[in-house]
C-alpha positions as CSV (number, residue, x, y, z in Angstrom):
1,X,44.3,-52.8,-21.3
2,X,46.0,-51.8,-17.9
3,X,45.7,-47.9,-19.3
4,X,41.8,-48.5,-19.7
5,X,41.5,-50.0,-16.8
6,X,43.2,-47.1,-14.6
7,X,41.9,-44.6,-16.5
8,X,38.3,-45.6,-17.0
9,X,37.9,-46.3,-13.1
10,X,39.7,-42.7,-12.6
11,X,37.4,-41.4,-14.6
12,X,34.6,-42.3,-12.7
13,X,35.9,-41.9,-9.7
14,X,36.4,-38.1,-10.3
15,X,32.7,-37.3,-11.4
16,X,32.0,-38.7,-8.1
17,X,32.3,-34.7,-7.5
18,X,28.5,-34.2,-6.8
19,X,25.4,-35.8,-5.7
20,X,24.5,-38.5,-8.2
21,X,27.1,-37.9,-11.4
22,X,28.7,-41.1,-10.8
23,X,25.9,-43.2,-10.2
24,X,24.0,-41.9,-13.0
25,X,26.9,-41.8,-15.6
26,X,27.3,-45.7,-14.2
27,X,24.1,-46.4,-14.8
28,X,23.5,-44.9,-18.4
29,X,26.6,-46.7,-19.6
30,X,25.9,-50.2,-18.4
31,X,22.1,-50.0,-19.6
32,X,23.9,-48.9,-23.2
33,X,26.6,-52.1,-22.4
34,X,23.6,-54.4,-21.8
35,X,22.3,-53.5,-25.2
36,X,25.2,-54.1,-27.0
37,X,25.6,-57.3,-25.6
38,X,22.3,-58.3,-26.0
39,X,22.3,-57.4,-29.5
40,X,25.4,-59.1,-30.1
41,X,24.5,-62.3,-28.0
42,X,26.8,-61.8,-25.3
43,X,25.1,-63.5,-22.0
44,X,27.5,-63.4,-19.8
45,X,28.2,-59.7,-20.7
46,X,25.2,-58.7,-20.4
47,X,24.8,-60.5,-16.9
48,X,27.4,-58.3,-15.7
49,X,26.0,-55.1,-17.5
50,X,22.3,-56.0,-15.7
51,X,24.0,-56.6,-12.3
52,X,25.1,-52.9,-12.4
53,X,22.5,-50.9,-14.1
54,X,20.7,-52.7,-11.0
55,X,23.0,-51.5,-8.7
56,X,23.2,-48.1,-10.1
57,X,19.5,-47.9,-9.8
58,X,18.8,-49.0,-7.0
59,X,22.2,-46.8,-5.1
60,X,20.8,-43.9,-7.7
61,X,17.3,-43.7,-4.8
62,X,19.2,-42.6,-2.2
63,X,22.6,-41.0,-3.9
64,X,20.3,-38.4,-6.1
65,X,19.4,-35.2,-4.7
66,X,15.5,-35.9,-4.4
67,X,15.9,-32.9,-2.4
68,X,18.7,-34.1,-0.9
69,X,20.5,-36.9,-1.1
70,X,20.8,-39.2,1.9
71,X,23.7,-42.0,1.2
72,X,27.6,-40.6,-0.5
73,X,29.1,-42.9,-2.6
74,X,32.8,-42.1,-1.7
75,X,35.6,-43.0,-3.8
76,X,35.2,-47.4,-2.2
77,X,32.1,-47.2,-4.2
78,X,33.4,-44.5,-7.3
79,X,36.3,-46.7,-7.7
80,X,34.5,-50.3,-8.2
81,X,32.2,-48.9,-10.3
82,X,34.3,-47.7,-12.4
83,X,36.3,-50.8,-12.7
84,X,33.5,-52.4,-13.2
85,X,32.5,-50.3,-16.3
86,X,36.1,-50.4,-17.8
87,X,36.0,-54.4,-17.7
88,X,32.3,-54.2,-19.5
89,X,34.2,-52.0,-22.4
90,X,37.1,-54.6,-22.9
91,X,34.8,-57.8,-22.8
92,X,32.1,-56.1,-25.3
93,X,32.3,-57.8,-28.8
94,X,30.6,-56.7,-32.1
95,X,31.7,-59.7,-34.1
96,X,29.3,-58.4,-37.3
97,X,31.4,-55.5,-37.6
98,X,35.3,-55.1,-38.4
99,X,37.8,-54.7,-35.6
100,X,38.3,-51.0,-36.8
101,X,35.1,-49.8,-36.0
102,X,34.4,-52.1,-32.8
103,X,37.4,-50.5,-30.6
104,X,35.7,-47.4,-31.0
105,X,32.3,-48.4,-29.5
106,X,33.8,-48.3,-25.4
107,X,35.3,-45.2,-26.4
108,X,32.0,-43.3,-27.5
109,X,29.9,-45.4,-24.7
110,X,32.3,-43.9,-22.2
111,X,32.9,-40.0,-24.1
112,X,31.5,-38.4,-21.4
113,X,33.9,-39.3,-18.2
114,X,36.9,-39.5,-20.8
115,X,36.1,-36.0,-22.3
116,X,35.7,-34.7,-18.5
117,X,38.9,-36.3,-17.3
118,X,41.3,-34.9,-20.0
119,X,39.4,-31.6,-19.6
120,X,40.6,-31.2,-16.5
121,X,44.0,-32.8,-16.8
122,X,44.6,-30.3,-19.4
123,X,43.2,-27.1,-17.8
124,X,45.5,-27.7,-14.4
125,X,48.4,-28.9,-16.1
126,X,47.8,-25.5,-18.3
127,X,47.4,-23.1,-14.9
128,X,49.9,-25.4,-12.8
129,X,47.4,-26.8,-10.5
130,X,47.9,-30.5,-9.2
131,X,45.8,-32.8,-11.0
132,X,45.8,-34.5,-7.3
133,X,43.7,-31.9,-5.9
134,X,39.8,-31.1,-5.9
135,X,38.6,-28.3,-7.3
136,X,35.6,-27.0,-9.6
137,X,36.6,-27.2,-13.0
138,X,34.9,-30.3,-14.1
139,X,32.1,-30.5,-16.7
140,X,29.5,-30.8,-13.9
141,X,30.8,-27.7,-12.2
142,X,30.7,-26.1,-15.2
143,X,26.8,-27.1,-16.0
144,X,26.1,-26.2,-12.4
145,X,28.0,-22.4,-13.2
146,X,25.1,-22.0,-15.8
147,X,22.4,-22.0,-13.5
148,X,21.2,-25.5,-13.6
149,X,20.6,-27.4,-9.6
150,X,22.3,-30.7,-8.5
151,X,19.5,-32.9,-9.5
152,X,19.6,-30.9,-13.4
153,X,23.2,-32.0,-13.4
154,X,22.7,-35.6,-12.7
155,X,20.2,-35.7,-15.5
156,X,21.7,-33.6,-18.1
157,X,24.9,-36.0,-17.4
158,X,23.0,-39.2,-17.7
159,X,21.3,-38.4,-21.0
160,X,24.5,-36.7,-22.3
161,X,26.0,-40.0,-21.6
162,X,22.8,-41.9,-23.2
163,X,22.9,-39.9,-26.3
164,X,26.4,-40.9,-27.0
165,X,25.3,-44.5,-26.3
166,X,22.7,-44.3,-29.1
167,X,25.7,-43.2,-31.2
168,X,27.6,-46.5,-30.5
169,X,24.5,-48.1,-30.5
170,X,23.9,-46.8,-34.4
171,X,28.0,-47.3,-34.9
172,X,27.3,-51.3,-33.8
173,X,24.9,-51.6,-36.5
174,X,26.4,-49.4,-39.3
């Protein structure tokens, strides 16, 4: 639990690399929590899920680059968020389904920003580079190398992340 917990708010925290990743990733991934828990009669969950998709949204106005964005999140904001997802992925129950599957559910929600973070942990642990300091090798920075703007890369992010939501989504009810 402790390893989610760091991980999942690191995770977050580093696609905080570019005008609205974070907030958008956040935002996907508790709209896809809330609809698990609704599903699955969780109220309390899903109270927690709604207070950050709202959050997210309503952060998302001014953090977007609609052309520019006019408010940085920062890693205060990165960092609670984050830990605020992680704890929606522990307390999310599928109790029609067998404990096998259910595990797996947080795990796809969150594929993105865990895909992303061992990306890079591998790729400067494999050219010697401190994982500790910034550079341009994450997934964003990579869309952004293919030509798309900063606003492109916010959305391709969030609907990457919502397609793999569907996908636990389907998993939940399989």
């Amino acid at each position: 639990t402790t390893c989610w917990i760091l991980y999942i708010t690191n995770a977050i925290n580093y696609l905080d690399n570019a005008d609205g990743i974070a907030i958008m990733t956040s935002a996907t991934t508790s709209a896809i929590f809330l609809l698990i828990a609704i599903l699955n009669g969780q109220q309390l969950v899903s109270m927690l899920a709604a207070a950050v998709l709202g959050a997210s949204l309503g952060f998302a106005r001014y953090n977007l680059p609609l052309p520019r964005s006019t408010i940085f999140m920062g890693d205060s904001g990165s960092l609670f968020l984050g830990y605020l997802i992680a704890i929606l992925g522990i307390k999310i129950r599928i109790p029609t389904n067998a404990p096998q599957i259910t595990w797996l559910v947080p795990i796809i929600v969150l594929g993105l920003p865990i895909f992303d973070t061992a990306m890079v942990f591998v790729s400067r642990t494999r050219r010697r580079v401190s994982f500790f300091r910034g550079g341009v090798d994450h997934t964003t920075h990579r869309l952004a190398r293919l030509g798309m703007d900063r606003l492109s890369v916010a959305l391709a992010v969030s609907l990457i992340s919502g397609a793999l939501g569907l996908v636990a989504i389907f998993v939940t009810q399989a």
